[in-house]
C-alpha positions as CSV (number, residue, x, y, z in Angstrom):
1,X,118.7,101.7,87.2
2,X,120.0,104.4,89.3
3,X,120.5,104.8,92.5
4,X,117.6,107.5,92.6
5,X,115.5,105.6,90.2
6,X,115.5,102.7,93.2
7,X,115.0,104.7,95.7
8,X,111.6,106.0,94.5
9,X,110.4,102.4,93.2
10,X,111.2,101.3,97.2
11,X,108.8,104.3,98.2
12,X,106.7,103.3,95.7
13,X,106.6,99.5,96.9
14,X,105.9,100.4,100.7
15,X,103.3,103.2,99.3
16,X,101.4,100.5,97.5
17,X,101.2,98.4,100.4
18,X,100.1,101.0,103.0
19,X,97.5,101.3,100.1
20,X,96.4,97.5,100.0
21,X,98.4,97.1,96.7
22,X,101.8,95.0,95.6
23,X,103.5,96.2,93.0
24,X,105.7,93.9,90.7
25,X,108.1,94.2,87.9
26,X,108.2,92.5,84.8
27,X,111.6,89.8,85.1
28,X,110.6,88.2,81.4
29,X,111.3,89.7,77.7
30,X,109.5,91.8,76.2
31,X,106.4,90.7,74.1
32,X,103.4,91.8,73.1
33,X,101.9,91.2,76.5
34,X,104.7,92.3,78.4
35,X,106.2,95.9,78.1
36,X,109.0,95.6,80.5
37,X,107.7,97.8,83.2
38,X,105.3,97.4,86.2
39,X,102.4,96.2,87.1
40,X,100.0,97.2,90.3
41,X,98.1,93.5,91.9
42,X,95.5,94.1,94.6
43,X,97.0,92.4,97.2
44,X,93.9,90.6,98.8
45,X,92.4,89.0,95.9
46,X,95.3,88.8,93.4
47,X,93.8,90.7,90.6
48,X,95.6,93.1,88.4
49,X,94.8,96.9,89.1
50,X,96.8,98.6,87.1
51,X,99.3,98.3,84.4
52,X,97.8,95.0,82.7
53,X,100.5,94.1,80.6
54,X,103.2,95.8,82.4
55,X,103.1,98.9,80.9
56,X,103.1,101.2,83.6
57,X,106.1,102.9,84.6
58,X,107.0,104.5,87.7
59,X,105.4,107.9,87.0
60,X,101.9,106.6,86.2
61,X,102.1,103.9,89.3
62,X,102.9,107.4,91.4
63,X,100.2,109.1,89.3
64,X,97.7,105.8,90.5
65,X,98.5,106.4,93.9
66,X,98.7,109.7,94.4
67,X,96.2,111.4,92.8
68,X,96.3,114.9,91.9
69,X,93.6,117.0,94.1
70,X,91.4,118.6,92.3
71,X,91.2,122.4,92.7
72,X,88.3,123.6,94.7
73,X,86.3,126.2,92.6
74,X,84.5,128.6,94.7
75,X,80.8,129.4,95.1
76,X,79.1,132.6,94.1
77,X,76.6,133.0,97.0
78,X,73.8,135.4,96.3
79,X,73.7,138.2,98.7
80,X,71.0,138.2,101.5
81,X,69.1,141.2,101.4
């Protein structure tokens, strides 16, 4: 892991718990349950919220978090006569 690869799973970590979240990363071998990659717990209740197996990677955690806004369409108003 680089040194920029770190630095954006540290931004990652503290942007998961701003949001409520912890974020782990798999420490065994991989199996069938277990991808190697990470995995998003709520941090209140313990349950998994992402990346069940650990199959998310730092992209889609980012992608989880920050969500891409949605463009806003605009409305055709009817003129007022």
């Amino acid at each position: 892991m680089n040194l920029a690869q770190k630095m954006q799973e540290n931004r990652l970590r503290r942007a998961a718990a701003r949001a409520g979240y912890r974020m782990t990363k798999s420490r065994r071998r991989l199996s069938l349950d277990n991808f190697g990659d990470y995995m998003l717990f709520d941090a209140s209740s313990n349950f998994v919220v992402f990346g069940s197996r650990y199959d998310a990677d730092l992209a889609d955690i980012d992608r989880f978090l920050h969500p891409p806004k949605k463009a806003r369409r605009k409305r055709k108003t009817a003129k007022r006569r």
